[in-house]
C-alpha positions in Angstrom: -47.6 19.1 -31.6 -43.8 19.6 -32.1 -43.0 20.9 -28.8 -44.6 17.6 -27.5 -42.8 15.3 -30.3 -39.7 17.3 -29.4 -39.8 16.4 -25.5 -39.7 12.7 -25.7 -37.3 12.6 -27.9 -35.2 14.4 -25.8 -35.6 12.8 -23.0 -35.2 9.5 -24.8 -31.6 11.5 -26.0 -30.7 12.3 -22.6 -31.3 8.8 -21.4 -29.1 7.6 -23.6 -26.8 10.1 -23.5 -26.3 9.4 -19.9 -26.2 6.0 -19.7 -23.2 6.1 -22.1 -21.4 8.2 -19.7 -22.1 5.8 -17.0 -21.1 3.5 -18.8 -18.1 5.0 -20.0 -17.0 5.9 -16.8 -18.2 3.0 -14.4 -16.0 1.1 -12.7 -14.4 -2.1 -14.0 -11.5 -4.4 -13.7 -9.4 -6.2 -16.6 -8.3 -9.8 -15.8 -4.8 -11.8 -16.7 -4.1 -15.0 -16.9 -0.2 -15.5 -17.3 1.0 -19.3 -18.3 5.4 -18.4 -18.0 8.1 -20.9 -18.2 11.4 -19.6 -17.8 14.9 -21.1 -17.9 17.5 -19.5 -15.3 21.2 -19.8 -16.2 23.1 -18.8 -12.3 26.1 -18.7 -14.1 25.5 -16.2 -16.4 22.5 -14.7 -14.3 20.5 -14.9 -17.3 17.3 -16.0 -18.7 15.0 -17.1 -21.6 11.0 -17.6 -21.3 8.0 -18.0 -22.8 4.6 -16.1 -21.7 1.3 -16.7 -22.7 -1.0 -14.0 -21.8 -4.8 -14.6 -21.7 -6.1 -11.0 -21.3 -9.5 -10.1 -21.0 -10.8 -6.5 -21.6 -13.6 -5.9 -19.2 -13.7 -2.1 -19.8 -16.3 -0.4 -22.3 -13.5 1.0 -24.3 -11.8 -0.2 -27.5 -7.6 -0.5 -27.1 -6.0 -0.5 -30.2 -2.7 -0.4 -27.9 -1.2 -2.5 -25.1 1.7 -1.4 -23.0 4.0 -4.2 -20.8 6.5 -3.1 -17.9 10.1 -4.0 -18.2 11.3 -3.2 -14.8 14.9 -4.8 -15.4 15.5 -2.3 -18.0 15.7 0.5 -15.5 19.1 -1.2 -14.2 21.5 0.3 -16.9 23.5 3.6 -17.1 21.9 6.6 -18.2 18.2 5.5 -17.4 15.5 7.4 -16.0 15.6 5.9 -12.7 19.5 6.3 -12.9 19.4 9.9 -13.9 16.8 10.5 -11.0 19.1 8.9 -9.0 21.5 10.7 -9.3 20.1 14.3 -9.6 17.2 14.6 -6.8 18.9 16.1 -3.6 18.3 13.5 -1.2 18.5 10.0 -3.2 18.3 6.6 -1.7 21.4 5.7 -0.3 20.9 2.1 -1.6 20.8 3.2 -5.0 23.2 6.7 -5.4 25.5 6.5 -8.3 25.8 3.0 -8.4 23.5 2.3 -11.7 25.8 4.6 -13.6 28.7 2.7 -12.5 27.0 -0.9 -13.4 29.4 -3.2 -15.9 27.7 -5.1 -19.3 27.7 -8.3 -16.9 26.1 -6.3 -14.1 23.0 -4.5 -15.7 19.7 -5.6 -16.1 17.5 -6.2 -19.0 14.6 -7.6 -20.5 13.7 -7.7 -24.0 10.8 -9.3 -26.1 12.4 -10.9 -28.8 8.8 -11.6 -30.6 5.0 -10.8 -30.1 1.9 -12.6 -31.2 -1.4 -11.7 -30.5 -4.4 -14.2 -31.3 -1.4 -15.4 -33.5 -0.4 -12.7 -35.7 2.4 -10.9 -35.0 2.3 -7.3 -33.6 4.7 -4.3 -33.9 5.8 -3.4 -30.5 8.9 -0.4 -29.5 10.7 -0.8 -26.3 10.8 3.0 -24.8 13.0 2.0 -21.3 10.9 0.1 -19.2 7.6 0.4 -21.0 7.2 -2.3 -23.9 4.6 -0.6 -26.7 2.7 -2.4 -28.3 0.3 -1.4 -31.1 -2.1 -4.0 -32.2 -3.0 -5.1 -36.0 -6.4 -5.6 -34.5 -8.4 -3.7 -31.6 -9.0 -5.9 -28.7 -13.2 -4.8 -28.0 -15.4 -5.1 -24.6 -15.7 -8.0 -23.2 -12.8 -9.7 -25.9 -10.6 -12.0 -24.3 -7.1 -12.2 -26.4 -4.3 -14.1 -26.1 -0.1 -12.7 -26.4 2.1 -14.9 -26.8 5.8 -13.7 -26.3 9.1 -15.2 -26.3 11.9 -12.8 -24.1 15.3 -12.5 -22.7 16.8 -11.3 -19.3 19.9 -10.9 -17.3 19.7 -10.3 -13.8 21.3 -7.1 -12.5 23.5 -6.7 -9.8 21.3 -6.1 -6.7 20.7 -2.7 -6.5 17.3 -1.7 -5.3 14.3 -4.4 -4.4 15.3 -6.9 -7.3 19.0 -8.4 -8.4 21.6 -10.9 -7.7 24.1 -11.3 -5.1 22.7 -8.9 -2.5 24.9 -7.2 0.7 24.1 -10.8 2.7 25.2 -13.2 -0.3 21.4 -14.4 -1.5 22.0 -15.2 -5.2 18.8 -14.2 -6.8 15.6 -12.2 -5.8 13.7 -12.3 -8.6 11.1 -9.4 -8.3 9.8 -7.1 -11.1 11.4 -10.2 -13.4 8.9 -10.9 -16.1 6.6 -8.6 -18.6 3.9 -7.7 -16.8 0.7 -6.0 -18.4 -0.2 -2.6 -16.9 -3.1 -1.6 -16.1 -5.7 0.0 -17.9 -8.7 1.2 -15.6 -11.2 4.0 -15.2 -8.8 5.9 -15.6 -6.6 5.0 -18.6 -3.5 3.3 -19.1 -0.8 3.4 -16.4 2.3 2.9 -18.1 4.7 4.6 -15.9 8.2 4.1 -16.3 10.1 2.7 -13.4 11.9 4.9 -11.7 12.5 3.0 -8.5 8.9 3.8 -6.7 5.6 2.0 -6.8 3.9 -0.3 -8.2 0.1 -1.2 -9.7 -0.7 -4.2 -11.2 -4.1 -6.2 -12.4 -5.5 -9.2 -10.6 -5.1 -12.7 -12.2 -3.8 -16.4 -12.4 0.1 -17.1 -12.8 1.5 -20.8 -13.5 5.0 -20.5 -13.6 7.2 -22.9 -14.1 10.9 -22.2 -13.7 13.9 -24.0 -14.2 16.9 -24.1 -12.5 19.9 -25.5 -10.9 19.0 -28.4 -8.9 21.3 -27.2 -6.4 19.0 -23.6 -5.6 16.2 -23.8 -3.0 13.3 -21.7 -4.2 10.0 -19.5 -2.5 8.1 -17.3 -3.2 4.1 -16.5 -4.8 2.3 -19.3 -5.2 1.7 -22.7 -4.2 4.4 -25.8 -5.5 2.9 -27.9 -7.7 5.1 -30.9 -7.9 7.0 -30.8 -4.6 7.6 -34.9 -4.7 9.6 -34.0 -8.3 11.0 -31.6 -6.5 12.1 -33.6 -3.8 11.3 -30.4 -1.5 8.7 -30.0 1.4 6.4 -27.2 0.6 2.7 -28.7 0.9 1.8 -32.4 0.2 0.8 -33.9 -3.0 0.7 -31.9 -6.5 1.1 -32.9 -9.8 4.4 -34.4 -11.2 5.0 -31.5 -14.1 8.8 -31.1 -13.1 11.9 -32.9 -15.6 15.1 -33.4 -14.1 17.1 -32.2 -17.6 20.8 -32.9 -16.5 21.9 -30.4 -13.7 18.4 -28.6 -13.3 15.0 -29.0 -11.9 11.8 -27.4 -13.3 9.6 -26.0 -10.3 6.2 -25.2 -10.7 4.3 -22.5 -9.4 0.3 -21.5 -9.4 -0.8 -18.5 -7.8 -4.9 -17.5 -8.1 -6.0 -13.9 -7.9 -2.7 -11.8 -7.5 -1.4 -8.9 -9.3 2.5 -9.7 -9.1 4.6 -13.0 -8.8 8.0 -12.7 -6.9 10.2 -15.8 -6.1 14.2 -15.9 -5.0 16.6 -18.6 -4.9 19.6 -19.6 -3.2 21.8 -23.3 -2.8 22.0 -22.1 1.0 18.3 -21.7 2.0 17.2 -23.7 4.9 13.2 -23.6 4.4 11.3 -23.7 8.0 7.4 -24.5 7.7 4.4 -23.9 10.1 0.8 -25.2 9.7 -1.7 -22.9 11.2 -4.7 -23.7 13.2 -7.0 -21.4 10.2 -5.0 -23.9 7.4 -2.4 -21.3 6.8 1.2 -22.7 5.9 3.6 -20.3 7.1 7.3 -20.6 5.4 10.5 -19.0 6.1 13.3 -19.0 3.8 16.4 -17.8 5.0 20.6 -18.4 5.1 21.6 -19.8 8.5 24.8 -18.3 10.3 26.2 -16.2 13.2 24.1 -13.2 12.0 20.7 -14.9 11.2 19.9 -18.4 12.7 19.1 -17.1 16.4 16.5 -14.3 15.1 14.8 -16.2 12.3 14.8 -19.0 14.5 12.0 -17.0 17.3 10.7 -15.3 14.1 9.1 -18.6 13.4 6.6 -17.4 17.0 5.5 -14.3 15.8 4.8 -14.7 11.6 1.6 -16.4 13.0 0.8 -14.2 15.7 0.7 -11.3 13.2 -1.3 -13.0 10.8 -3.7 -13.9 13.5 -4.4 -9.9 15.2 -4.0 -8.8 11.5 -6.8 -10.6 10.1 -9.3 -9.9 12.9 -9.1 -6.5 12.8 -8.6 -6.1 9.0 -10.3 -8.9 7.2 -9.4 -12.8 6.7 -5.7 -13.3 4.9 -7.3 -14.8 2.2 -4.6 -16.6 0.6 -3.4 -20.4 2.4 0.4 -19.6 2.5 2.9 -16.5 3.2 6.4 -16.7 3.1 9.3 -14.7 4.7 12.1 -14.7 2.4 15.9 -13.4 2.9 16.5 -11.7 0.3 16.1 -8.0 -1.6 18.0 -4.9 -0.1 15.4 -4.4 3.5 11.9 -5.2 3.0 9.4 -5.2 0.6 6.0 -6.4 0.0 5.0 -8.9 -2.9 1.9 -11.0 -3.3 2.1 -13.9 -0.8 5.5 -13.1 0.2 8.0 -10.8 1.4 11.4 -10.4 0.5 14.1 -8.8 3.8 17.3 -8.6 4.4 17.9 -11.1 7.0 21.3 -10.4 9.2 18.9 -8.3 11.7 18.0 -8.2 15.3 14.9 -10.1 16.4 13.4 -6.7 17.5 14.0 -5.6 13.6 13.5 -8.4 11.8 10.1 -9.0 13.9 9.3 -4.8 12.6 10.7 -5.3 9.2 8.4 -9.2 8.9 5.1 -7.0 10.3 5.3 -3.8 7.9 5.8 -6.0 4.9 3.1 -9.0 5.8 0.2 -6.1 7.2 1.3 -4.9 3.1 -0.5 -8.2 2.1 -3.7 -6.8 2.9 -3.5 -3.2 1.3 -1.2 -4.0 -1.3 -1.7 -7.3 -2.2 -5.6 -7.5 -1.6 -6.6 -4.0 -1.6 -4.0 -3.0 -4.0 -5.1 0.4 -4.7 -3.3 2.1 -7.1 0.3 2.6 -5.2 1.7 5.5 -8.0 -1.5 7.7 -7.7 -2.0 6.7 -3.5 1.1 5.7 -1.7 0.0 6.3 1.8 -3.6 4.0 1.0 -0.8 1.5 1.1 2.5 2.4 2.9 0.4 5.1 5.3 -1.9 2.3 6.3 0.3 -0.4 6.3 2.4 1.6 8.7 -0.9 2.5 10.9 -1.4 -1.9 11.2 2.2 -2.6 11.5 2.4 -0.5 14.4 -1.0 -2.0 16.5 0.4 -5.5 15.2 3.6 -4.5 16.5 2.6 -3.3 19.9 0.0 -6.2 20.1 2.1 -9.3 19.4 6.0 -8.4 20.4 6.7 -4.6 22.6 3.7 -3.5 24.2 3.3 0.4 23.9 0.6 3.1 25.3 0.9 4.9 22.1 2.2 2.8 19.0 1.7 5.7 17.1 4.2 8.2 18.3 6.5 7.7 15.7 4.3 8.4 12.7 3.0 11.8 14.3 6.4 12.8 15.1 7.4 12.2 11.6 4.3 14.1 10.3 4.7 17.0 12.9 8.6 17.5 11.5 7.8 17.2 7.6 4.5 19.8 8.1 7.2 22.4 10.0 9.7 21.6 7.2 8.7 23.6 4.5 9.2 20.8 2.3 5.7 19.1 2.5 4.1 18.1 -0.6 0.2 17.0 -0.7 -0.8 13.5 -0.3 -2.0 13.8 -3.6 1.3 13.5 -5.4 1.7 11.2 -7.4 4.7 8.9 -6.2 7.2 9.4 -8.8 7.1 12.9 -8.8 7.6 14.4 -5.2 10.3 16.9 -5.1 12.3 14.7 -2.5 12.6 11.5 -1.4 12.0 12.5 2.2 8.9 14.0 1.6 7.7 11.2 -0.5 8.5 8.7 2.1 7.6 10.6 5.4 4.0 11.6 3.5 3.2 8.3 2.8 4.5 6.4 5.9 3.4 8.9 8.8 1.3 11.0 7.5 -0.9 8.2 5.9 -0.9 6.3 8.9 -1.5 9.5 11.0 -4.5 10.0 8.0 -6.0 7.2 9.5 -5.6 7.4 13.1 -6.6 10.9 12.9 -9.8 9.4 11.9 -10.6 7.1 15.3 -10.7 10.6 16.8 -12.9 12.3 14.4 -15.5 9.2 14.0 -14.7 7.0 17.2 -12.2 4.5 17.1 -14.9 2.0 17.3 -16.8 2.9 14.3 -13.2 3.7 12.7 -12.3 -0.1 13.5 -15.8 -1.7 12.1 -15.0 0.5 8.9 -11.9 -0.3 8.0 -13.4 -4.3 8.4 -15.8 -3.4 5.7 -13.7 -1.3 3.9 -11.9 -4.7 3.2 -15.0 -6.8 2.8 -16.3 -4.4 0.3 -13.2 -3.7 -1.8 -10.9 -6.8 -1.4 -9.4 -7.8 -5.2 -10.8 -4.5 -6.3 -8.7 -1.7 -6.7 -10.2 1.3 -4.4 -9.4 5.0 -4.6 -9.4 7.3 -1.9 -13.4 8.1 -2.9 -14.1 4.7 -2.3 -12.4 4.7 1.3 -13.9 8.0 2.1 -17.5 6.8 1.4 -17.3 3.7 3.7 -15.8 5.5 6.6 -19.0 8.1 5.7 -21.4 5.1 5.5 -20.5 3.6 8.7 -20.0 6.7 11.0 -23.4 8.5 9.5 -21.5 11.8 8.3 -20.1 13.9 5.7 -16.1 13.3 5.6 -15.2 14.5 2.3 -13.8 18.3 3.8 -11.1 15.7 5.7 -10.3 14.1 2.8 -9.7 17.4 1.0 -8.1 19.1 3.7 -5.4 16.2 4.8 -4.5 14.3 1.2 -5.3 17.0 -1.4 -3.7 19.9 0.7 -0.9 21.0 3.2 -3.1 23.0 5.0 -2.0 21.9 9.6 -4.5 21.9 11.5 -3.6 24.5 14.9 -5.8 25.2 17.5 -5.8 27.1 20.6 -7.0 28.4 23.6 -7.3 32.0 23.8 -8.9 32.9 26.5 -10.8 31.9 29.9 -12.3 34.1 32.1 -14.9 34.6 34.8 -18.5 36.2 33.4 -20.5 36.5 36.6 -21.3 32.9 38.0 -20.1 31.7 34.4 -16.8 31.2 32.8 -16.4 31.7 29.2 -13.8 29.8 27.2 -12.8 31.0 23.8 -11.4 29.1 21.2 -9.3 30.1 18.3 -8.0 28.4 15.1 -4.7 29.7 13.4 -4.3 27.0 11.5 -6.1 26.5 7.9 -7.7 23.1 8.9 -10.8 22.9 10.4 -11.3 20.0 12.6 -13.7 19.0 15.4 -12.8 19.6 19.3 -13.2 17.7 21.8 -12.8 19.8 24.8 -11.9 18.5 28.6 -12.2 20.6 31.6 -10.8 19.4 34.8 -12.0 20.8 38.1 -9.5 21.5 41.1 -11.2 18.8 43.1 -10.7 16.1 40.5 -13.7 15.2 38.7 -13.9 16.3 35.0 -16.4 17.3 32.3 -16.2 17.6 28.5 -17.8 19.8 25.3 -17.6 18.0 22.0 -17.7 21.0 19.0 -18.5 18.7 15.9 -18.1 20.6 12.2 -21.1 21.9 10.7 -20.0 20.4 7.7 -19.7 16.9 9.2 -23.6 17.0 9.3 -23.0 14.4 11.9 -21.5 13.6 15.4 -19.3 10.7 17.2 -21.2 9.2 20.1 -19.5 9.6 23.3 -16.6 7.8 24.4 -16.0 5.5 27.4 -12.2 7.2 27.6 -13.4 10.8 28.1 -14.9 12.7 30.7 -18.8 12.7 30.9 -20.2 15.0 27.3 -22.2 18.1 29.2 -22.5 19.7 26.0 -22.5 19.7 21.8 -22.1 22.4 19.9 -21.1 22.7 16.3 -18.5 25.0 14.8 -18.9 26.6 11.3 -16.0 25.9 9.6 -16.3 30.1 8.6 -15.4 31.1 11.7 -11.7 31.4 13.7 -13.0 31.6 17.0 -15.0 30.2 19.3 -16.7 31.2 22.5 -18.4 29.0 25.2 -20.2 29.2 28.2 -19.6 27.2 31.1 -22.1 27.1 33.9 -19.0 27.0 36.6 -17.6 29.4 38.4 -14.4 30.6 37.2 -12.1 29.8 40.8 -13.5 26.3 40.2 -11.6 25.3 37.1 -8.4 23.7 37.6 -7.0 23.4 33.6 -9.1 23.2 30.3 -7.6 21.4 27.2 -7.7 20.8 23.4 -8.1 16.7 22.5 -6.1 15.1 25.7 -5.6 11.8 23.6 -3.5 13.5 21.2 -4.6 12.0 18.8 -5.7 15.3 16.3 -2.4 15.8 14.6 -2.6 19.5 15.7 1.0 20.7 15.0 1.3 23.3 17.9 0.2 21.2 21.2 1.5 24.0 23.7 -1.3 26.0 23.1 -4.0 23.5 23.8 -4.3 23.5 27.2 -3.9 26.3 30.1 -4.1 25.7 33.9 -4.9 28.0 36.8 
């Protein structure tokens, strides 16, 4: 009798037990809904708002603490991001010294001046960038709450992204400008301080409204609301919010389901609009002149083109506007908007356009968390940048030479850090930008060759279907690349972003075995990866042997570029070498090789291929 009383209850324990586990550790998303109005002073550069902040806690977890990013705060003498500045080995040339050297007029700040949540005032501490907050009263699951905060800026000098008074003149590009909420997910909060790197935000609604002198042209996120006030062609119709008060206008902005809002200004801007066949409005923003007008003039032919081959083979651009600003200090990404600088070539400003808009789909949709997974973003935005590239302005054979090359130098460095590392803290900024860039775009392409670029393709389409507007992780990515090739890909995963293990295979021997030859394979290097093998015959045809990873506990059908498959065998990942029997003679054989399409990022190619 008690052993049996005792077993239901403890399954009914461990029931519980584990659902609360689940539950604790499921997946879920907070939600924002920011209502700002700001007032900009250009001759001053500073500025006073108001933000109301409807914030909804969607995770299982009680918070008895918020914490709100003050980017502009990194802009004075003697911050972190100035100290890091100036004592990593290699730092950005943009930035340097120049922080330390910033005047009172020249810095950047933010500063709450007062907090309310649900009414009731809140104690907060501003540590640097990161506003704390601890609340009188916990915020529970499923609570919405609303802040209320009144704060205070000043518009550094342009430095790095954000500031006034770039290199090309543009008065203001307002980026990282406003207290935003970080994030709080599955795993915790992420309130790192800004230190000049990357960025993670949570998906919501902003209305902004911001005024200004009537003289500035403004663009940026979101859609204009009263463009007829305005007296300014962005879309047709919209509400009439906007008061002329003396020498300002008010312009008002909504953007649905972002995670940032970015928007510059300038007297100078001449605004150039395109309507889409899909509905899309298409608007560029930029300073004419001798250095700019000619380029951004034919830019106007290809901003569409991109958006076009971009959405087909990565998922709809969901949004029904983009904008290509002048602005910033080169080009970066911001939701439904870029900010470049703009006195480029048409060959760069076309590159510079496609890397930041192909951003708008795995930063601004995807928007995986950018701190913990640069190259999800920068490595795979630099993988579509360069198809779009080739695709829609200078054709190439092989678009992604560049980002192996880079990869191939930074593995032989000695200086390579794992994918894994989080942004802010890789020993150099070479490292940190070559890891993301080429090897996260090589981390991609690699994979065409390991599933077939055909199934690679329909996966990264669902990848986007399935986690657009919902923060993936590299798990996430991993599983649909596994769910719609049919194998096992966590060893790559492992392997490529959580090690610096190269991948270095070779061929050690051929020779002649009676009627047969026998071909032995070798791997120095600590990767495993699967082999396609070609052998070409001295009077022309070809054949080819696909070796496949046990521990892929699957295989990639047979492509229409290779030779005809005459044989599949796997490969334990255990052993170094590999030997094969080929039923041809010996004197037949005109050259065998490793992976002809190059497109395994082995790092020592001269040893993949002998001829007789």
């Amino acid at each position: 009798m008690l052993i049996n009383t005792i077993k239901p209850f403890l399954g009914l324990f461990l029931f519980a037990t584990t659902f609360a586990v689940s539950a604790q550790t499921g997946r879920f998303q907070q939600a924002v809904d920011y209502k700002i109005d700001v007032q900009m002073d250009v001759q001053t550069n500073q500025y006073k708002g108001t933000q109301k902040l409807e914030y909804t806690n969607n995770s299982p977890d009680t918070l008895t603490r918020v914490f709100y990013h003050m980017y502009y705060n990194a802009f004075q003498p003697g911050s972190m991001m100035d100290v890091r500045s100036r004592t990593i080995s290699d730092p950005d040339r943009r930035v340097g010294d120049r922080i330390s050297k910033l005047q009172p007029d020249e810095i950047g700040f933010i500063h709450a001046k007062n907090l309310k949540m649900n009414g009731k005032s809140v104690r907060f501490k501003e540590v640097e960038t990161i506003l704390e907050v601890d609340l009188a009263e916990p915020i529970l699951p499923s609570a919405t709450v609303t802040f209320e905060m009144e704060f205070e800026g000043q518009v550094p000098q342009q430095i790095r992204r954000s500031g006034r008074d770039n290199s090309e003149g543009v008065r203001l590009s307002m980026s990282q400008w406003y207290p935003k909420m970080a994030n709080y997910d599955e795993q915790g909060w992420h309130a790192n301080p800004y230190i000049g790197r990357e960025f993670y935000g949570i998906f919501g609604d902003f209305d902004v409204k911001i005024t200004i002198d009537k003289s500035y042209v403004l663009g940026g996120t979101g859609y204009l609301k009263n463009p007829n006030e305005i007296g300014y062609g962005y879309e047709e119709g919209g509400d009439k919010v906007a008061e002329q008060k003396g020498n300002t206008l008010t312009w008002h902005f909504v953007a649905p389901k972002v995670h940032d809002f970015m928007w510059a200004a300038d007297p100078n801007y001449k605004h150039d609009k395109i309507k889409m066949s899909n509905g899309i409005t298409v608007h560029h923003l930029y300073i004419p002149g001798e250095k700019t007008s000619e380029s951004w003039e034919k830019l106007k032919e290809y901003t569409p083109k991109a958006i076009e081959f971009l959405s087909k083979n990565f998922g709809q651009y969901p949004y029904k506007q983009f904008s290509v600003i002048q602005g910033g200090d080169g080009g970066m990404e911001y939701a439904m908007a870029t900010l470049i600088t703009g006195e480029r070539s048409l060959n760069s400003l076309v590159g510079v356009m496609v890397h930041e808009l192909a951003h708008s789909w795995f930063h601004g949709v995807l928007a995986s968390n950018e701190a913990l997974y640069p190259w999800m973003d920068e490595g795979f935005t630099s993988y579509a940048s360069a198809l779009t590239m080739s695709a829609i302005f200078q054709p190439s054979k092989d678009p992604l030479r560049a980002a192996y090359a880079g990869y191939y130098k930074l593995a032989k460095s000695g200086t390579e850090e794992p994918l894994s590392t989080h942004a802010d803290h890789f020993q150099l900024n070479s490292s940190y930008s070559t890891s993301s860039y080429s090897k996260g775009a090589v981390f991609l392409a690699q994979l065409g060759y390991i599933m077939g670029e055909d199934v690679r393709d329909r996966a990264m389409l669902r990848y986007f279907r399935t986690w657009k507007f919902r923060h993936p992780n590299v798990n996430d990515f991993i599983r649909v690349m596994e769910m719609e090739s049919g194998m096992e890909l966590d060893w790559y995963k492992e392997y490529f972003a959580n090690t610096t293990k190269t991948i270095n295979y070779s061929i050690k021997e051929v020779r002649s075995s009676g009627e047969n030859t026998e071909i032995t394979l070798e791997r120095i290097g600590l990767m495993p990866m699967p082999i396609d093998l070609v052998i070409t015959y001295k009077d022309g045809t070809a054949e080819s042997i696909y070796l496949p990873l046990v521990i892929m506990r699957g295989e990639k059908e047979a492509q229409t570029d290779m030779p005809t498959r005459i044989h599949t065998e796997a490969w334990p990942w255990t052993n170094v070498s590999k030997t094969l029997v080929l039923t041809r003679d010996f004197k037949t054989i005109k050259s065998v090789e490793i992976d002809p399409s190059k497109r395994m990022a082995d790092i020592e190619q001269d040893k993949n291929k002998v001829e007789f």
